[in-house]
N, C-alpha and C positions, 0 to 999 in steps of 0.2 A: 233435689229441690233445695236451692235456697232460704234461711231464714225468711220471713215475710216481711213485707214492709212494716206490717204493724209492730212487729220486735222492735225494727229500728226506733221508732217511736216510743215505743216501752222504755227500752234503754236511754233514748234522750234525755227524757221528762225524768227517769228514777229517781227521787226523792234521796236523799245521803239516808245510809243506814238500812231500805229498803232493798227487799231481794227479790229478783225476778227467778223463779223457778223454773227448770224445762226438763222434762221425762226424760230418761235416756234413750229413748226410740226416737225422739223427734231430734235430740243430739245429733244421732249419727245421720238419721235422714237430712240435717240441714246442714250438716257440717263436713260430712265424710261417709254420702252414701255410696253402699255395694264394699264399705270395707270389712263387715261384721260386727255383731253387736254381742253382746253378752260373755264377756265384758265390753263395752263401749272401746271402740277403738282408739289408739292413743292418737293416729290423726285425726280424730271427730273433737278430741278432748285441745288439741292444740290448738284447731282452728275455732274453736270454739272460745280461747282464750285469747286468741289474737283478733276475731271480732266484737270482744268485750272491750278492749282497749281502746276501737276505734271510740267509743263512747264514754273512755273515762272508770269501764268498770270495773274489778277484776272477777275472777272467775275460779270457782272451784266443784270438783266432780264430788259427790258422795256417792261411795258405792252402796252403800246400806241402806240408802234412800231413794237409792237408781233414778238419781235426778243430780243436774248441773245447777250452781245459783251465781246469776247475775248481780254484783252490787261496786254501790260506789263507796268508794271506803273513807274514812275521816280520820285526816292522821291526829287532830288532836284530842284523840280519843284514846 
């Protein structure tokens, strides 16, 4: 299953500095399911970052928090 429309949405609107969170199950289930999870699959993690961009946002996995976070980033910071 693909992310939901409402993501897209989330991701548009994100406020600079604001993270959008996503469990590591719904990771691999929107991004690269049937690949295996635990660890999050490296194609759940890529396509995951490559529809962050489409938005402007970038993207990084924590493992230790077995969650992915969406944000828009401000370089003058």
């Amino acid at each position: 299953m693909p992310a939901p429309d409402e993501m897209d949405v989330v991701l548009e609107k994100l406020p600079l500095r604001i993270g959008a969170y996503v469990p590591d199950d719904l990771l691999e289930d929107w991004f690269a399911p049937g690949t295996g999870m635990n660890p999050v699959s490296k194609e759940a993690l890529a396509a995951a970052k490559t529809y962050g961009w489409r938005f402007e946002c970038e993207f990084k996995y924590y493992p230790e928090r077995m969650e992915g976070v969406f944000w828009k980033w401000v370089p003058a910071i």
